[in-house]
N, CA, C and O atoms as a GROMACS GRO file, in nm:
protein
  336
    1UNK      N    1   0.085  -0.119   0.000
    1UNK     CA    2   0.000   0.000   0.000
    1UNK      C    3   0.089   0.124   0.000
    1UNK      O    4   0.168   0.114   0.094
    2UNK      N    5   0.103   0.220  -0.058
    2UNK     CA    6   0.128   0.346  -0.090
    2UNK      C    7   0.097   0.449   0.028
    2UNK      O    8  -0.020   0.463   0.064
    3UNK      N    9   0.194   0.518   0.088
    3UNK     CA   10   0.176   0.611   0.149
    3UNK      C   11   0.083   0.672   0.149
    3UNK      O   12   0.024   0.635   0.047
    4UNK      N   13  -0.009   0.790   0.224
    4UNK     CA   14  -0.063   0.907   0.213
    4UNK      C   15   0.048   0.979   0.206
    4UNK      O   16   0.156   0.972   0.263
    5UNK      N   17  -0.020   1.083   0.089
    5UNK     CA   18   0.032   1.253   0.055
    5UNK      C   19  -0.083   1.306  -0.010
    5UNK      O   20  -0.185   1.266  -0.066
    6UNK      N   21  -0.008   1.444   0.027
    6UNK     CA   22  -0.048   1.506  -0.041
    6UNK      C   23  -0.001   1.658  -0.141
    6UNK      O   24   0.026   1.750  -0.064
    7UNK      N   25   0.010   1.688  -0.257
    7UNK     CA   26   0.117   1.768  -0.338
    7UNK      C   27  -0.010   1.841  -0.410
    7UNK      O   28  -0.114   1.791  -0.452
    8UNK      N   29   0.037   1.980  -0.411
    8UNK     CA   30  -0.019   2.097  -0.507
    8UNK      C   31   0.101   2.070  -0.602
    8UNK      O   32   0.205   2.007  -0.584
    9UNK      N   33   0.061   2.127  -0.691
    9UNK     CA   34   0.166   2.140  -0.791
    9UNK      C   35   0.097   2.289  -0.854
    9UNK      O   36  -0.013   2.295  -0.910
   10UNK      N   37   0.175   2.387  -0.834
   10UNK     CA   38   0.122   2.519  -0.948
   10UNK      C   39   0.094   2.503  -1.119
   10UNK      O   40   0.131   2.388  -1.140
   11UNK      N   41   0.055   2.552  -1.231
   11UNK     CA   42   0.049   2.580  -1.326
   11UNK      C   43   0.051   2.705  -1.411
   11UNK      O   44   0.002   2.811  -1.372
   12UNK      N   45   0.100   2.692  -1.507
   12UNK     CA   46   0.097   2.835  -1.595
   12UNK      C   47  -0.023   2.771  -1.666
   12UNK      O   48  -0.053   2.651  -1.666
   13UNK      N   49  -0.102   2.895  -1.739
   13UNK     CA   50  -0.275   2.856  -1.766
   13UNK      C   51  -0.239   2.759  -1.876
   13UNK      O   52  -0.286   2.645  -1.877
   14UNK      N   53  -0.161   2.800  -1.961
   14UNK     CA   54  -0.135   2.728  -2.093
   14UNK      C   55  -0.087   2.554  -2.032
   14UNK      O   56  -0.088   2.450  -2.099
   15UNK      N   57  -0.061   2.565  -1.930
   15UNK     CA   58  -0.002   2.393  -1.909
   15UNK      C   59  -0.137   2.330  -1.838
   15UNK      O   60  -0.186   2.218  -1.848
   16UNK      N   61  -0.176   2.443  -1.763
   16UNK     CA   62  -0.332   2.416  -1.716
   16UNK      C   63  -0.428   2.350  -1.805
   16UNK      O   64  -0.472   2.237  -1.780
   17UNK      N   65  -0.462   2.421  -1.914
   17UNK     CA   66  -0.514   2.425  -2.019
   17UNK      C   67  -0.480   2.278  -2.132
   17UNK      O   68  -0.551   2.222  -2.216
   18UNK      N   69  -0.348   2.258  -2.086
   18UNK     CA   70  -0.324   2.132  -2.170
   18UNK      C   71  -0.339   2.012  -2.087
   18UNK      O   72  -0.360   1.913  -2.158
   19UNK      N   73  -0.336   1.983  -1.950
   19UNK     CA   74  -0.374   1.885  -1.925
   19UNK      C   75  -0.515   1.881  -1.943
   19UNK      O   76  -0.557   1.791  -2.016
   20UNK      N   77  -0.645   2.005  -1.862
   20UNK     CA   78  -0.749   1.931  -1.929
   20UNK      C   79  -0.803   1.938  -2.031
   20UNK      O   80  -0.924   1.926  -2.049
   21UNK      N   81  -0.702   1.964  -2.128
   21UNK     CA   82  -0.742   1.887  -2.262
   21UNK      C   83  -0.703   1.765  -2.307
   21UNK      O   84  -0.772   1.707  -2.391
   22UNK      N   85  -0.580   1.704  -2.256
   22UNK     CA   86  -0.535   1.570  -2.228
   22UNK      C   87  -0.654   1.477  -2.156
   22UNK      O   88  -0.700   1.372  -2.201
   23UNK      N   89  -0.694   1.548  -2.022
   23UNK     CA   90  -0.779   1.489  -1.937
   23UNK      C   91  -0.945   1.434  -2.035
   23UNK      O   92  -0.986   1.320  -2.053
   24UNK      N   93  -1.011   1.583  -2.087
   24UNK     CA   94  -1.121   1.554  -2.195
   24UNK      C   95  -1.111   1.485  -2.245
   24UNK      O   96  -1.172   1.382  -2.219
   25UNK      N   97  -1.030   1.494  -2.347
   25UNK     CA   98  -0.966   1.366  -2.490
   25UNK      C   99  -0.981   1.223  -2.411
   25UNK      O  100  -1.027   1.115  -2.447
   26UNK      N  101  -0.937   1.258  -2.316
   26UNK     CA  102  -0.944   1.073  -2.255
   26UNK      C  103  -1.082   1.035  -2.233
   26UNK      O  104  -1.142   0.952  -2.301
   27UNK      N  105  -1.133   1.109  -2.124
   27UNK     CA  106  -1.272   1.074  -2.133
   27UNK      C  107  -1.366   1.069  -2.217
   27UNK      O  108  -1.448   0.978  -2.215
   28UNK      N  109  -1.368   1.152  -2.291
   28UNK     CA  110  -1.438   1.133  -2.441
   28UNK      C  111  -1.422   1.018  -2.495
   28UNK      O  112  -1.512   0.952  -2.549
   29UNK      N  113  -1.281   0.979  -2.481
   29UNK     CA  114  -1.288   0.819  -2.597
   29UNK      C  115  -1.306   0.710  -2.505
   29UNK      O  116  -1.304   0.598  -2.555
   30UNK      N  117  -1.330   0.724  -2.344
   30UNK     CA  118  -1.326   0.650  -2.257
   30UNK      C  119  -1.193   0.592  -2.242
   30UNK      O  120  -1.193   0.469  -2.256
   31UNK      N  121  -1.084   0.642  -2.219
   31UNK     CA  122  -0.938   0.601  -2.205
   31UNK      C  123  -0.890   0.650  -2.019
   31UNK      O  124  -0.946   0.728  -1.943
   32UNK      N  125  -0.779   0.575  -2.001
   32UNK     CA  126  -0.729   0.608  -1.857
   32UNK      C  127  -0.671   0.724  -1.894
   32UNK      O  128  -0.664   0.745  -2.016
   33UNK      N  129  -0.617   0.822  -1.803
   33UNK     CA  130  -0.535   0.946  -1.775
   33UNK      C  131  -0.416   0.903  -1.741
   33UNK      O  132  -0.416   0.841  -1.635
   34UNK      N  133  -0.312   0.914  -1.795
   34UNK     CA  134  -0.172   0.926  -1.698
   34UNK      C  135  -0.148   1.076  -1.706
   34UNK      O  136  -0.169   1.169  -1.785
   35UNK      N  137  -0.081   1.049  -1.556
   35UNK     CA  138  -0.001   1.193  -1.533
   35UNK      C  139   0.133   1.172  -1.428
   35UNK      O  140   0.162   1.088  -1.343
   36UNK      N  141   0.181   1.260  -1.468
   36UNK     CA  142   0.374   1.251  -1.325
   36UNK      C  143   0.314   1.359  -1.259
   36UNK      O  144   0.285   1.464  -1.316
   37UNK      N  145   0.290   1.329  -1.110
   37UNK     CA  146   0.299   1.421  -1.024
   37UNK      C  147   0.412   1.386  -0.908
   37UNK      O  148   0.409   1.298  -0.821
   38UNK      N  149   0.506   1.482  -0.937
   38UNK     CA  150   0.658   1.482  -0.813
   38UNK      C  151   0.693   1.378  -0.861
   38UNK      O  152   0.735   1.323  -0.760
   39UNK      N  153   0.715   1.270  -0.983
   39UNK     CA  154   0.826   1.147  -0.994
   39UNK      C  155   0.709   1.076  -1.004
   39UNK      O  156   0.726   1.014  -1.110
   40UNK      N  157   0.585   1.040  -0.956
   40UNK     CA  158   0.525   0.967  -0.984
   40UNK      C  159   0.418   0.959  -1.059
   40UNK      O  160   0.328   1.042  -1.065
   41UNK      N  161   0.427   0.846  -1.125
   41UNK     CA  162   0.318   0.784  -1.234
   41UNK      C  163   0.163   0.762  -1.192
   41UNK      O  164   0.119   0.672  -1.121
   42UNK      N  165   0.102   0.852  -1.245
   42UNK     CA  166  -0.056   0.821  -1.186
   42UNK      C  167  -0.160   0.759  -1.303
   42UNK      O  168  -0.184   0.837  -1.395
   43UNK      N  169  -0.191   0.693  -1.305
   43UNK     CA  170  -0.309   0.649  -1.426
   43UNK      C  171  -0.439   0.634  -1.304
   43UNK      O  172  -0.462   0.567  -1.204
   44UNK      N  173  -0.520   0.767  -1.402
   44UNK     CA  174  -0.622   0.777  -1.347
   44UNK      C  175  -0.748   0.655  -1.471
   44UNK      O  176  -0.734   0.645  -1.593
   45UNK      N  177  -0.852   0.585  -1.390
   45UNK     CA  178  -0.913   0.472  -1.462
   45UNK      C  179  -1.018   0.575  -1.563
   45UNK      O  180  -1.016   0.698  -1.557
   46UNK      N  181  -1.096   0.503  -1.643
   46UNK     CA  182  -1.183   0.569  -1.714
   46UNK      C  183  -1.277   0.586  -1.618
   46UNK      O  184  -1.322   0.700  -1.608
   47UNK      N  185  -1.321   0.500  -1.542
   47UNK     CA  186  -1.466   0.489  -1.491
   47UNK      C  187  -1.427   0.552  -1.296
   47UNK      O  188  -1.474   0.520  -1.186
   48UNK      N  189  -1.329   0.642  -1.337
   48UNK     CA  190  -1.354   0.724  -1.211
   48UNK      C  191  -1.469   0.823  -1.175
   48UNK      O  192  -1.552   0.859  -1.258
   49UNK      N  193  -1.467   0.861  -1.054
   49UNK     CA  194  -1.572   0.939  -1.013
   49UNK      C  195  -1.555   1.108  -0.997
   49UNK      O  196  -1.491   1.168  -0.911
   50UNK      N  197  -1.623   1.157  -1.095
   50UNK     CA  198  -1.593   1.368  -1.086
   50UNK      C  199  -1.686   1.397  -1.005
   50UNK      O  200  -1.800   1.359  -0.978
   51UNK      N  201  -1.580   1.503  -0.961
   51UNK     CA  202  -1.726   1.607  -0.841
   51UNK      C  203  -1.653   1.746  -0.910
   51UNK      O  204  -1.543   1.762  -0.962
   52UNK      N  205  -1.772   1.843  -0.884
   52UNK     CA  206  -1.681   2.012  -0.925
   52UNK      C  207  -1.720   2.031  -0.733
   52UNK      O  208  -1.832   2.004  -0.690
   53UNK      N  209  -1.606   2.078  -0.644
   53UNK     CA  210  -1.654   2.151  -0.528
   53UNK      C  211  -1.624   2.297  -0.543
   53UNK      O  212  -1.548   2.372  -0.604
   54UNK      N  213  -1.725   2.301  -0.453
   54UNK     CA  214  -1.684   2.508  -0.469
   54UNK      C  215  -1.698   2.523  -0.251
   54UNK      O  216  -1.775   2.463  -0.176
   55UNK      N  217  -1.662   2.556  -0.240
   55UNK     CA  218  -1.574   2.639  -0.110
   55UNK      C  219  -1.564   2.790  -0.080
   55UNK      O  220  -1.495   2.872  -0.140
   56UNK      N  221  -1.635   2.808   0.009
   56UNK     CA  222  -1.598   2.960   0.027
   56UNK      C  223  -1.599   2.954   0.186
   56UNK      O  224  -1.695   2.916   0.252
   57UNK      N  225  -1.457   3.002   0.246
   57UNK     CA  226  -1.407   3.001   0.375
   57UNK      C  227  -1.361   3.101   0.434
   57UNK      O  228  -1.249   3.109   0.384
   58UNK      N  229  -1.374   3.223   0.542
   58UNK     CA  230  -1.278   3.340   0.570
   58UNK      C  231  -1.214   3.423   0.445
   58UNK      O  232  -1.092   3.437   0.440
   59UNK      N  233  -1.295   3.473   0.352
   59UNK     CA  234  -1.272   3.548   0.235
   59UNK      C  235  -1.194   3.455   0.149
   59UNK      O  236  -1.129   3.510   0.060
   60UNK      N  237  -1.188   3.347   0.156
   60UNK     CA  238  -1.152   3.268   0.054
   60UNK      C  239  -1.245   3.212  -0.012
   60UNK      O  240  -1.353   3.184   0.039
   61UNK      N  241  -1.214   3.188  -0.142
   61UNK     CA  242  -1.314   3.061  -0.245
   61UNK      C  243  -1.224   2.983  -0.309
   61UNK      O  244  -1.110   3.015  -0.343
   62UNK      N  245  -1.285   2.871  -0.325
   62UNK     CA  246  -1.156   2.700  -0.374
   62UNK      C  247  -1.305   2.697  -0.532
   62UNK      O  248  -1.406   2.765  -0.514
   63UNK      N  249  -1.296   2.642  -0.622
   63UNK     CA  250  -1.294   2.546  -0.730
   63UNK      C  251  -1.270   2.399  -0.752
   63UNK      O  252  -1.277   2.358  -0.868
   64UNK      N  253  -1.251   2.339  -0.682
   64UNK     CA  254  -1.230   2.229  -0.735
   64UNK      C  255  -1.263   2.110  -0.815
   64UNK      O  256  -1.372   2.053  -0.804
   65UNK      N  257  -1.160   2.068  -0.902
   65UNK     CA  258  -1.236   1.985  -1.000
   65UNK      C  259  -1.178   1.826  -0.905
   65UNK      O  260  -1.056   1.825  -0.887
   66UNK      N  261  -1.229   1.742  -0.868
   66UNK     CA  262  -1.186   1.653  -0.832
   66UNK      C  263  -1.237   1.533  -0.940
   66UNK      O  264  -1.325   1.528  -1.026
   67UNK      N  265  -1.108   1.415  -0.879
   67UNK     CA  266  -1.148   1.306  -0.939
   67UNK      C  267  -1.138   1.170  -0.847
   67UNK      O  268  -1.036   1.178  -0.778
   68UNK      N  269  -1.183   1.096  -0.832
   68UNK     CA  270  -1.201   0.972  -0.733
   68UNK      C  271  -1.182   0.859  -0.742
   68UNK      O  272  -1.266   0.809  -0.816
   69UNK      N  273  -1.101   0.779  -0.698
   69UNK     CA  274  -1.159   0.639  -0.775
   69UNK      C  275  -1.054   0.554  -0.643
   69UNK      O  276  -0.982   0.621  -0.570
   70UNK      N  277  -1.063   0.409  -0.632
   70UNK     CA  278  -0.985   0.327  -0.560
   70UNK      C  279  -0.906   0.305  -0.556
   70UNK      O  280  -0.909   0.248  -0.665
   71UNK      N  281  -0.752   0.284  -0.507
   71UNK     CA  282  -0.666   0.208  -0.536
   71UNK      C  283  -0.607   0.112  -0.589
   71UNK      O  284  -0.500   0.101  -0.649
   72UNK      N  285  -0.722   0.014  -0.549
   72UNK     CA  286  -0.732  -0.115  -0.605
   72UNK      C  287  -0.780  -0.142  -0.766
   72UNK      O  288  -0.762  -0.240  -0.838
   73UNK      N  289  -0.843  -0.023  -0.788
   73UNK     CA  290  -0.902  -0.009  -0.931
   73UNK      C  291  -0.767  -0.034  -1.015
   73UNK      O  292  -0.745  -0.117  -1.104
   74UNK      N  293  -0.688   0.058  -0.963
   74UNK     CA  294  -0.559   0.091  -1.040
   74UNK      C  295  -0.450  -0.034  -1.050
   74UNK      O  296  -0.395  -0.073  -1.153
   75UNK      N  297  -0.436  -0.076  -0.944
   75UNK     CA  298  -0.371  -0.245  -0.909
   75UNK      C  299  -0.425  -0.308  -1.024
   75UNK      O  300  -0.365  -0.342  -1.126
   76UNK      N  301  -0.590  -0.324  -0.987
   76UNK     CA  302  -0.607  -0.429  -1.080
   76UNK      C  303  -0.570  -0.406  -1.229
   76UNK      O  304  -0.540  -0.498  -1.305
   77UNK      N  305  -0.576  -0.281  -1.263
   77UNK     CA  306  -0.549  -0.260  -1.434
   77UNK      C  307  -0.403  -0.304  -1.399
   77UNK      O  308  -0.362  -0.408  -1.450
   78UNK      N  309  -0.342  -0.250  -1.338
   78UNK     CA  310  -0.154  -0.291  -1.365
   78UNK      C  311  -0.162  -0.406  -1.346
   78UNK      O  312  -0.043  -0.432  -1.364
   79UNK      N  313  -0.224  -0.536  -1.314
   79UNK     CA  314  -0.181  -0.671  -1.293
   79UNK      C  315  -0.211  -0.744  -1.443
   79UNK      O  316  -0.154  -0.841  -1.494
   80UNK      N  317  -0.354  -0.635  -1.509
   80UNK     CA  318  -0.404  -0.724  -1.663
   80UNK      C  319  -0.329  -0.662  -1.719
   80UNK      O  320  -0.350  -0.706  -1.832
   81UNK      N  321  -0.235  -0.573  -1.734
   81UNK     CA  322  -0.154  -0.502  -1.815
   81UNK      C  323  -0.031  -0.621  -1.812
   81UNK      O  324   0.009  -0.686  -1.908
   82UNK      N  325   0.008  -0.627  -1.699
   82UNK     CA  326   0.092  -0.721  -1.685
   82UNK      C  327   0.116  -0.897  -1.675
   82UNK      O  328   0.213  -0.967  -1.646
   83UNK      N  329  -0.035  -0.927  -1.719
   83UNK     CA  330  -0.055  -1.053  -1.724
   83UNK      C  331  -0.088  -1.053  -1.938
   83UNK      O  332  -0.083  -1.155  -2.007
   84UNK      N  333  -0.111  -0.946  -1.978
   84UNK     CA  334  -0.091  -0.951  -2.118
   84UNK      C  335  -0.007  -0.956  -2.196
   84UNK      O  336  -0.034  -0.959  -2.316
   0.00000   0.00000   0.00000
């Protein structure tokens, strides 16, 4: 099992902008997401779960686009990947 963390990573809009268009494109054709966040390899599944949250706290407001899915989801694709 994999540690807990947790990592922001900043963006310039244009790199912003290109992952979720990387991100769309996938879902549209129903494909997994990879992404490197800090060294590591993330493949997000097709059949994960989106929420948009919105947040407003002590003159702050958050956006968030989240995405969800199991651990085990991900195991299991790397084991048929690797049993093919």
């Amino acid at each position: 099992m994999l540690e807990d963390r947790e990592i922001e990573v900043p963006h310039t809009v244009a790199s912003f902008v290109a992952e979720l268009r990387r991100l769309a494109d996938a879902l549209e054709s129903g494909d997994d997401y990879g992404i490197d966040i800090d060294g590591e390899a993330i493949t997000i599944p097709a059949d994960a779960q989106f929420m948009v949250v919105h947040e407003r706290e002590d003159g702050e407001v958050e956006l968030e686009f989240q995405i969800s899915w199991s651990q085990d989801d991900t195991d299991e694709a790397d084991e048929d990947e690797a049993d093919a």
